[in-house]
N, C-alpha and C positions, 0 to 999 in steps of 0.2 A: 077327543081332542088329541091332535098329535103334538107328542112331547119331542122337541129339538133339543139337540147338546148340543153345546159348540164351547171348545179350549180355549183356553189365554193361556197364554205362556207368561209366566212375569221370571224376570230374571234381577234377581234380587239377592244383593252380595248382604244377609242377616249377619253382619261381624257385632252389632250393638244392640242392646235391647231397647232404645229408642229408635225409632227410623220414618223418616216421611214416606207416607203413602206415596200409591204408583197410580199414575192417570190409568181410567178405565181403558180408553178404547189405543189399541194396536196403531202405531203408525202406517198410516195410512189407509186405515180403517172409518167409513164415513156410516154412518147407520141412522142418520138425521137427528130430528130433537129430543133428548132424555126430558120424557115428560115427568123423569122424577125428582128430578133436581127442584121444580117448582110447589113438590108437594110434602106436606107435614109428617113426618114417620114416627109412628109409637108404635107399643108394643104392650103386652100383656106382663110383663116383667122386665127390668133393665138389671142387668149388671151394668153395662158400657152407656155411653149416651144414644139414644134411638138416633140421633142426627147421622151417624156414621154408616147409615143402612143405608142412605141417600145422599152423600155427598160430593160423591165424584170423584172418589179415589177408591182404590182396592187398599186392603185392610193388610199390613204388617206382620211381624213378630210381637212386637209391642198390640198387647191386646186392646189399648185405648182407641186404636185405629180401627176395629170393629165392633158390630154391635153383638152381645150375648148376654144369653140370659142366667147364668151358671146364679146356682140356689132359689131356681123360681119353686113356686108348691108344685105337689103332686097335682092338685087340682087344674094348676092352668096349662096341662097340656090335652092337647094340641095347640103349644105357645100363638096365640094370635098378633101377627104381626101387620098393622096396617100404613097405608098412603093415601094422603085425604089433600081434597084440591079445594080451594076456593071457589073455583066454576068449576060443569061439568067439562070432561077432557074425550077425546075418541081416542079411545087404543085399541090397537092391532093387533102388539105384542107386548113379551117384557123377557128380560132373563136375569137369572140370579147366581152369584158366588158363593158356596157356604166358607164359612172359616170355623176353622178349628185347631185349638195349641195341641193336642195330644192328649191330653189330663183332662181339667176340669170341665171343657167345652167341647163336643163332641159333633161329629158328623150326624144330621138328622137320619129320621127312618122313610119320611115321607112328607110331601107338600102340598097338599088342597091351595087353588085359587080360587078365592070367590072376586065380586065385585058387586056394589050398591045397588040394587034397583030400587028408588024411590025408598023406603025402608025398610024393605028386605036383603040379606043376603042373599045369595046366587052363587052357586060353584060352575066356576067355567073351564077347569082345567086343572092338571094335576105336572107341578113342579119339579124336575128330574132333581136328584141328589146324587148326581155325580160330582167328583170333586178331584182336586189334584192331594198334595202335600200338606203338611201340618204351617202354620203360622203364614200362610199367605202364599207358600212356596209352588209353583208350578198350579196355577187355580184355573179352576175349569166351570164353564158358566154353560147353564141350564138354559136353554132357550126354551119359551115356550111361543108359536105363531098361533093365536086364536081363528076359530073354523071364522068367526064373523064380528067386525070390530063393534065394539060394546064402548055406549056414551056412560058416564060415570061419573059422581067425585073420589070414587074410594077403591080403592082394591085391596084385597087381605090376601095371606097366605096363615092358613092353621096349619103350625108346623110339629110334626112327633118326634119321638128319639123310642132308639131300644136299648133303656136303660130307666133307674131307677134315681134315688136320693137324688143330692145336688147339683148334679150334671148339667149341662144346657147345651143349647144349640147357639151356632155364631153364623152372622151374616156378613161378608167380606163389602160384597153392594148390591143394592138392587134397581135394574131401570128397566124403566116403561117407554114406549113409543109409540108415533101413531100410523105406523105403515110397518109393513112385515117387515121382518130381517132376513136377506141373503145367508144362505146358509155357505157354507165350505167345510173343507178337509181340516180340521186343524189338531188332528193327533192320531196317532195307529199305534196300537199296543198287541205284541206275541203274548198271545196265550198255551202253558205249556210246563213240561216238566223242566226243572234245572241238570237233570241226570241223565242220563242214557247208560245203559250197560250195554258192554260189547259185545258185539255182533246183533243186538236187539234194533228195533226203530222205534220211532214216537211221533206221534203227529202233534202237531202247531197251528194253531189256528189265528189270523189274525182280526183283530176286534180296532175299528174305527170310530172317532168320535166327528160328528154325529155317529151314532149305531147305523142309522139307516144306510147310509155308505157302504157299509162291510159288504154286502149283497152285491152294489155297481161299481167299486172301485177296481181298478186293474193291481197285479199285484205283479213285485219281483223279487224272488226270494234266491239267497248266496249262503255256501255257509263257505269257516275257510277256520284253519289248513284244514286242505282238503285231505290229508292222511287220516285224520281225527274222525272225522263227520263229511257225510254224504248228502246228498238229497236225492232221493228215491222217486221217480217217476215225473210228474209236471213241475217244476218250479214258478209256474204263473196264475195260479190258483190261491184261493184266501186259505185252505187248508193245504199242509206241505209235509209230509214224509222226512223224517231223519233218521238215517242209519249212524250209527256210533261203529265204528273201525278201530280205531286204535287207541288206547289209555291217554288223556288228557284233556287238552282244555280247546275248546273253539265256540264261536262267534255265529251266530247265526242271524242275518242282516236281513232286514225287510224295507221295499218300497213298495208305499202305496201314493197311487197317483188318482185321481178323481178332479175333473173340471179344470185340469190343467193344473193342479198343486197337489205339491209329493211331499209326503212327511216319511221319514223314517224313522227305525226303531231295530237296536242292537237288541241282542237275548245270550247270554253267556249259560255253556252248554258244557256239563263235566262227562265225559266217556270215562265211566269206569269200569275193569273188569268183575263178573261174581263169582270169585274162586274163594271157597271154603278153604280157607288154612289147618283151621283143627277145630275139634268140639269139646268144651268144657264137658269136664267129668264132675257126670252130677252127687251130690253126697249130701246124702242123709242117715235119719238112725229109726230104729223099731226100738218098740217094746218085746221084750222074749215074748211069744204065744203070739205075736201079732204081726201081718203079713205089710210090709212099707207098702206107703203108699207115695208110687211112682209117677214126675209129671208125662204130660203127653208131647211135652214139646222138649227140644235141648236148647245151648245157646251154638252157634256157631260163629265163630269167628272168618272175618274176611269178608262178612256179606254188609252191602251198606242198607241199614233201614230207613236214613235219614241224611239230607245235607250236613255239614258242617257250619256251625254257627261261624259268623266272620270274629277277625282276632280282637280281641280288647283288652289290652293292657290296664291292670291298675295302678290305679294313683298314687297310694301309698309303697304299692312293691311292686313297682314295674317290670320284676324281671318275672311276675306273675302273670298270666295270659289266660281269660276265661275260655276261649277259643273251644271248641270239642268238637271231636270228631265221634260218628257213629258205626263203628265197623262191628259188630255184631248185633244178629238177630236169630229169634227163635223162628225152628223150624223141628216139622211133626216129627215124633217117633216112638216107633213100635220097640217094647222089653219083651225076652224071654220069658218063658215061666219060671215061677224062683218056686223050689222045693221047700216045702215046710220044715224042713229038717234044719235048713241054715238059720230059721230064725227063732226053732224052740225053744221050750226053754230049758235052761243050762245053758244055751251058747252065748249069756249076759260077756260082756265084750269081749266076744269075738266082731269083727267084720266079715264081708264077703261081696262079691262084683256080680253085680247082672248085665248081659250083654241086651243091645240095643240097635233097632236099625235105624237110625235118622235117612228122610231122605226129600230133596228140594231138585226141583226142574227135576224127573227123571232119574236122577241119581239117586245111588244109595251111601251111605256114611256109617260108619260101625260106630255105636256112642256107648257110652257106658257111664253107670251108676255105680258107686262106692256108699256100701250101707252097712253100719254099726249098729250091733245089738246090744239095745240095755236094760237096765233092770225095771220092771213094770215100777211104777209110783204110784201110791193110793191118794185118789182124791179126797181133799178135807171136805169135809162136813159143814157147811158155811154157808150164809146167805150171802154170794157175792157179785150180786146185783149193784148194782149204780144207776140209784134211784134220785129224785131231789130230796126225799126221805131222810136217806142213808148218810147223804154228805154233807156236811157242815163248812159254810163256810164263812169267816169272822171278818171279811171283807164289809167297809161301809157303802162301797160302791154295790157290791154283789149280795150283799146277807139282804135287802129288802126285797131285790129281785127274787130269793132262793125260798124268801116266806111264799111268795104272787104263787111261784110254778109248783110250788108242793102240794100247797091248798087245789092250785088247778088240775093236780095229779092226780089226789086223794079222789075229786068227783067222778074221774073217769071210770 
């Protein structure tokens, strides 16, 4: 069965936590009759009321606008969510919105479609789990077109998660129809690093919702200032070359056009340079008689291993900023041979320096270790294990548990 995706965009100003749903279907958007409006919607578990799986609006911020199943058992998943008709119905297709707040209700893992034959189930198709934003925000809808339309009163979808305890999955809406759906362009996302170092390139690839677009659609890729960032070789291609030039910040713009409609999609692009400033000197100590034991790698400073979290000011002391930057990373290196003589014993605290070559991209770096010698310590004589045995603990919560796992311990 081929699985269709196709975008909704909802543009939804969430200032309150109650808010009226958003009509399904795009202006000017005709897809003919939602034969699910006229059918009964349950489920294998409710948080929310099942009615809001079928009722003709996409689902909010405010979670009462969709349906979810947050605290069902472990046993009912693959959560079964059904649509039952009074008379048999012909469908063609259907496609569906997951919703999900961030927390307790989560993006599924996957979606089996069956439908009723007389009283068996039937799997005719398997439900995309593509999606937009948390609470309703930018929602994106699964299209499925079946190979051959199927007479029915019931349709399911047995839906998973990859996840455990109380979690659940949410449905934004779900509709059926009884003639295919027109497919189109309705979203193009860069795929790609946020980073470039300079004088490096990185390739971008662009991804189209439908998928299957990515392959036929025409492309036009820009980037800009052009001091910053280049583009290396075809610029009309789904994959795109970028050279990084000069330290800062640029834009890399993509149009995709297919069947006569263009979506685009910015990607914000950091050129930075990887210049080693300096290597933390590493220090440690020995025991006299005993040779340290040296890492293989140093830190260097200047090199980034990681984005920068964005800024976030706290509430209580704003002039506080979680913000972090990542500018040092370990890279290999090689130590001299260190003479036995600096760490024998009698040299109890003295210190002495071992030289070290760090070295990244081709270069080499001079690193060095600062190591103190001290006096050996004898180890006590002790059982110091941490067993359930050994530990005691007078907790009413914890002490009946600590009898369960000792007894369980004892038999191993």
């Amino acid at each position: 069965m081929k699985q269709r995706i196709l975008a909704g965009i909802l543009s939804l100003a969430m200032v309150f936590t109650m808010l009226p749903a958003s009509p399904v279907q795009a202006e000017g958007e005709d897809l003919g009759t939602n034969l699910a409006r006229s059918a009964t919607a349950s489920a294998g578990h409710n948080n929310t009321q099942p009615d809001a799986i079928n009722d003709g609006a996409l689902a909010t911020a405010d979670p009462a606008t969709s349906w979810n199943c947050w605290n069902a058992p472990e046993a009912d998943y693959p959560i079964p969510i059904n649509l039952t008709w009074d008379s048999p119905q012909q469908i063609a297709s259907m496609r569906v919105m997951w919703w999900s707040d961030g927390g307790g209700v989560i993006w599924p893992s996957n979606a089996k479609v069956e439908y009723l034959d007389g009283e068996e189930w039937k799997e005719i198709a398997n439900a995309g789990t593509e999606h937009g934003g948390f609470n309703g925000e930018n929602g994106v809808w699964n299209v499925v077109n079946f190979d051959e339309t199927v007479t029915t009163t019931a349709l399911r979808m047995r839906v998973g998660r990859n996840a455990t305890g109380m979690s659940g999955v949410g449905i934004s809406e779900w509709e059926v129809y009884g003639n295919k759906i027109k497919e189109q362009l309705t979203q193009v996302d860069i795929v790609g690093v946020g980073r470039i170092a300079k004088g490096e390139t990185e390739k971008y690839m662009a991804k189209t919702v439908p998928d299957e677009f990515s392959s036929t659609a025409s492309y036009e890729w820009s980037v800009s200032p052009y001091n910053v960032a280049s583009i290396l070789g075809s610029a009309n291609s789904r994959e795109v070359s970028v050279k990084g030039l000069e330290e800062g910040e640029a834009v890399l713009l993509l149009k995709a056009t297919q069947d006569g409609v263009t979506k685009e999609r910015e990607f914000n692009i950091r050129v930075r340079e990887d210049k080693i400033q300096n290597i933390d000197i590493y220090k440690t100590s020995t025991a006299a008689g005993k040779a340290p034991i040296l890492p293989d790698s140093v830190v260097a400073n200047g090199l980034e291993f990681d984005d920068p979290t964005p800024s976030l000011k706290s509430e209580t002391k704003p002039e506080f900023d979680f913000a972090e930057e990542f500018n040092s990373k370990l890279i290999p290196v090689e130590w001299a041979q260190i003479s036995p003589e600096k760490y024998a014993k009698g040299k109890e605290g003295t210190s002495f320096v071992v030289k070290g070559t760090a070295s990244y991209k081709d270069k080499t770096y001079p690193a060095t270790a600062m190591v103190t010698v001290k006096k050996a310590v004898a180890a006590p004589e002790s059982n110091s294990s941490v067993t359930f045995e050994n530990v005691q603990l007078n907790d009413v919560f914890w002490a009946p548990k600590q009898e369960i796992n000792a007894k369980s311990s004892l038999k191993k």
